[in-house]
C-alpha positions as CSV (number, residue, x, y, z in Angstrom):
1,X,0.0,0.0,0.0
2,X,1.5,3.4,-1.1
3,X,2.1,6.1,1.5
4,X,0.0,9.2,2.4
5,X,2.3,12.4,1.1
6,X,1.5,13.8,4.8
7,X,2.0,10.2,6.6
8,X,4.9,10.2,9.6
9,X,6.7,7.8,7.8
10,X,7.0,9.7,4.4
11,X,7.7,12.9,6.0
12,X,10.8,11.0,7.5
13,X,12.0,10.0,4.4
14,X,12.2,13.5,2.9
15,X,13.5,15.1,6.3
16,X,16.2,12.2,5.9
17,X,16.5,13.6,1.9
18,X,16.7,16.8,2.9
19,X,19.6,16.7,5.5
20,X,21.6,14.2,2.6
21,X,20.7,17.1,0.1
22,X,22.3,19.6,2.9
23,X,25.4,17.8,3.2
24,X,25.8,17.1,-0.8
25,X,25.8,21.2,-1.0
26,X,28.3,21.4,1.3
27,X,30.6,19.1,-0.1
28,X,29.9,20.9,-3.8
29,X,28.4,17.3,-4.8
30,X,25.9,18.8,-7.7
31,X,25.0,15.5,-8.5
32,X,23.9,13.9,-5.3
33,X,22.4,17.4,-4.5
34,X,20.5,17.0,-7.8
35,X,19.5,13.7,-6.6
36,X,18.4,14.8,-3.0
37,X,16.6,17.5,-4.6
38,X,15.0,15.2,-7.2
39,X,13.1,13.6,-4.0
40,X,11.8,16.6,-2.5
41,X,9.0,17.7,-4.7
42,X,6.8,18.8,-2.6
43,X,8.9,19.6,0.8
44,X,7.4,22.2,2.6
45,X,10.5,24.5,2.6
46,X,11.0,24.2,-1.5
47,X,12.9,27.4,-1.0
48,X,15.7,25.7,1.0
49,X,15.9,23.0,-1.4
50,X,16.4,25.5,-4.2
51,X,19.3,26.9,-2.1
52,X,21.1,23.7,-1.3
53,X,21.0,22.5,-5.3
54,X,22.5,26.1,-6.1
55,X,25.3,26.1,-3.4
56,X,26.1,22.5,-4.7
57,X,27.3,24.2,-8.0
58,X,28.2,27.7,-6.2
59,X,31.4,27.9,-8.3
60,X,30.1,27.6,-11.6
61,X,26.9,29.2,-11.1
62,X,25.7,31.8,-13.5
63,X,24.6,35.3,-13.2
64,X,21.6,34.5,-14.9
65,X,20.6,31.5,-12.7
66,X,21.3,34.0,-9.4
67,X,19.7,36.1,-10.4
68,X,16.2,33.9,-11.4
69,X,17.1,32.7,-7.9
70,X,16.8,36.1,-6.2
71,X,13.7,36.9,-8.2
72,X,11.8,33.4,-7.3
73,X,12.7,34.0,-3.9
74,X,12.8,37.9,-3.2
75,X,12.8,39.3,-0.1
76,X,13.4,36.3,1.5
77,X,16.0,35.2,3.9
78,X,17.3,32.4,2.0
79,X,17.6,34.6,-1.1
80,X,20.0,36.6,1.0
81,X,21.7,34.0,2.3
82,X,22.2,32.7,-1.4
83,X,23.9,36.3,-1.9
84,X,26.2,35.9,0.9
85,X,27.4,32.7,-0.9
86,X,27.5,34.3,-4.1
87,X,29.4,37.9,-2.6
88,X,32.4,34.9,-1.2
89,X,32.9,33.8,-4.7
90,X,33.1,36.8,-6.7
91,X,35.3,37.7,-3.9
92,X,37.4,34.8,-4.5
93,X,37.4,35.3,-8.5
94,X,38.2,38.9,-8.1
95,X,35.1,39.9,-9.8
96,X,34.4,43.2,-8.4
97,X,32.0,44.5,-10.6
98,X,29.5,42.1,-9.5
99,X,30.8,42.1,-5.9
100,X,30.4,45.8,-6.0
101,X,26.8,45.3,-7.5
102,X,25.7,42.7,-5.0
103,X,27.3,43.9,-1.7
104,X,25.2,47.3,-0.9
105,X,22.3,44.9,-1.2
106,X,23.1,42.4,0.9
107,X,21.0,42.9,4.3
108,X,21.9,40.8,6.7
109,X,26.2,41.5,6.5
110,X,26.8,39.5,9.0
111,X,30.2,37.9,7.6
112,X,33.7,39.2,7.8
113,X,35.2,37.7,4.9
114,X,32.7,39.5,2.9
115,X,33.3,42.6,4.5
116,X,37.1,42.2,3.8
117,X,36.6,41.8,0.6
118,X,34.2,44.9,0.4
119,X,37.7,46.5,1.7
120,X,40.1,44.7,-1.0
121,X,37.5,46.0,-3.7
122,X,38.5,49.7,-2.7
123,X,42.1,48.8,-2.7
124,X,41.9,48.2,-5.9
125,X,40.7,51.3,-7.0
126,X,43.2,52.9,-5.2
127,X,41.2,53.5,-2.1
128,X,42.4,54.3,1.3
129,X,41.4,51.5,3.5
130,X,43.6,51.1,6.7
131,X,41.2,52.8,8.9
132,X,38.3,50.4,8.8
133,X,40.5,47.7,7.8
134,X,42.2,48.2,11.6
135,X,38.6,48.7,13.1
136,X,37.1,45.4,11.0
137,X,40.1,43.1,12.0
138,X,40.1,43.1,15.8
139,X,40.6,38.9,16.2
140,X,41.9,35.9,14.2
141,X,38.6,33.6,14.0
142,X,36.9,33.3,10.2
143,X,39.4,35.5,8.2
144,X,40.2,33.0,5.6
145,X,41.5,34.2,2.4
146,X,39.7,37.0,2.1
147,X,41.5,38.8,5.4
148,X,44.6,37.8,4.7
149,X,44.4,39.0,0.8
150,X,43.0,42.4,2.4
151,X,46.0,42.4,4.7
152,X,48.7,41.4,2.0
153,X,47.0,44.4,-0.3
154,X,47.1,46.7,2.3
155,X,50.8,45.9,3.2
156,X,51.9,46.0,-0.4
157,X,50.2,49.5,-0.9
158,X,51.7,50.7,1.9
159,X,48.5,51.4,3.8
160,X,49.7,49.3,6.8
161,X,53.3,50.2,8.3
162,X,56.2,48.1,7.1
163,X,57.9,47.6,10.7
164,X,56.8,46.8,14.0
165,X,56.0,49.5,16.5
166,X,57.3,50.6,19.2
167,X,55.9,49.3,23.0
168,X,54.9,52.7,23.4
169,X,53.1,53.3,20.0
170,X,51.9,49.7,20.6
171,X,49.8,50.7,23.4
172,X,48.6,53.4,21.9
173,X,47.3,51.6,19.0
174,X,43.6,51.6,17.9
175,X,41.8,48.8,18.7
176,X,44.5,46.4,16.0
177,X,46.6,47.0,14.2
178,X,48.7,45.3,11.3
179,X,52.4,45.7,10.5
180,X,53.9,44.0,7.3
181,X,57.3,42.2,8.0
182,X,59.4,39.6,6.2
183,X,61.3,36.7,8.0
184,X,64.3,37.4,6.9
185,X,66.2,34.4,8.1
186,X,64.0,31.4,7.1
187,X,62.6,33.6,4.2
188,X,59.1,31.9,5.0
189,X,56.0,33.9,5.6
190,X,54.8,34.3,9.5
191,X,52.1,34.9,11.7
192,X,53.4,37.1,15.0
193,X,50.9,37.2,17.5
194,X,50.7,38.8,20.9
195,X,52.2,35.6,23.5
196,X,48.8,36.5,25.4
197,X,46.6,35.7,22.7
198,X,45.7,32.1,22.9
199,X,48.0,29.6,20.5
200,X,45.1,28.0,19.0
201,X,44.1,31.6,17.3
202,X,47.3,31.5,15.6
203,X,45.6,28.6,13.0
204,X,43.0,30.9,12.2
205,X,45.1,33.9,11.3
206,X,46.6,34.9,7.7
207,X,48.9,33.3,6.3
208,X,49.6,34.7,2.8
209,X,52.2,37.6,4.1
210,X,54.4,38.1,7.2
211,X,52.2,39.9,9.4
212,X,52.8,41.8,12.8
213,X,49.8,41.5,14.7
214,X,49.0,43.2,17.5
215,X,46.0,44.2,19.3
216,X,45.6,46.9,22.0
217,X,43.1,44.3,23.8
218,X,46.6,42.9,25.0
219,X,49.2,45.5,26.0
220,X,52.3,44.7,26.9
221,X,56.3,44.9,24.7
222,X,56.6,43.9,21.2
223,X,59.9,41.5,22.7
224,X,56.4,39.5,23.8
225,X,55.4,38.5,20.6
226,X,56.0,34.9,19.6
227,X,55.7,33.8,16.1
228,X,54.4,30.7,14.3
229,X,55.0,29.8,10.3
């Protein structure tokens, strides 16, 4: 005997879809998200389904199919959460002119790494950056690549300071502040961190330059700073 679309047991089987469909978009598996989504007809949050076959295929999505995605689903939650997804990779690809389209609309802007690359956009029109950058970068946790290519930028152009303070202009510092600096006898890059901030940060923080790190959150001599590569 077939099963009631509303029966406990079939709604089990498509909450159990679902979830598989959720971890397929996560592991950018279009085809089993395909699959997933395939089963799910009639779920009663089609929206989310939509999203999870979309992230599946994030990096070769089309303009055109975000944006039929944003107009099915406008004014939604998930349609902005679709455009955080989206803002990451045209942040990745360097595509700035559909970053730069994207970004003022995004509501929710909740996520660092877009906001760095926000920042790295303006770089590269020849922007001046530092301030915010200093105010946006005040810990370690979910920089990825975008931080750390908004910190190599901002080094490179000069915007950051190419040696280490001072103690005494350490302290003063606004709430962080970055300094560029090359390891000059392993010639590797490094991460130099304040020996009070916890070791496990140091993962976390950029890696793609030699950065001087320091926050004003904990004072104390630059001769503290330890250094991991």
């Amino acid at each position: 005997m077939a099963l009631a679309a509303d029966s406990p047991s079939n709604t089990r089987i498509e909450d159990d879809a679902f979830l598989l469909l959720r971890d397929a978009a996560r592991q950018d598996d279009a085809a089993k998200a395909d699959f997933y989504a395939g089963r799910l007809g009639s779920y009663p949050i089609a929206s989310y389904v939509d999203y999870y076959r979309l992230k599946s295929r994030l990096k070769v999505l089309t303009v055109e199919q975000f944006h039929d995605f944003l107009k099915r689903h406008e004014g939604s939650a998930i349609a902005d959460r679709l455009r955080n997804d989206w803002l990451l990779e045209l942040g990745r690809k360097r595509d700035w002119a559909n970053f730069d389209e994207q970004y003022p609309l995004f509501v929710l802007n909740d996520d660092t790494q877009v906001k760095c690359y926000a920042l790295l956009s303006r770089v590269f029109k020849a922007q001046n950056v530092a301030a915010e950058a200093r105010a946006l970068l005040i810990a370690p946790s979910g920089y990825g690549e975008a931080c750390s290519s908004l910190i190599d930028a901002l080094a490179q152009s000069g915007q950051f300071d190419s040696e280490p303070p001072s103690s005494a202009t350490a302290r003063r510092a606004a709430p962080s502040r970055c300094w560029a600096a090359r390891n000059r006898k392993l010639r590797k890059p490094s991460i130099c961190l304040s020996s009070r901030w916890p070791r496990a940060s140091a993962a976390a923080a950029p890696t793609t330059t030699s950065i001087w790190w320091r926050s004003a959150a904990w004072p104390g001599p630059a001769s503290n700073w330890r250094c991991w590569r």
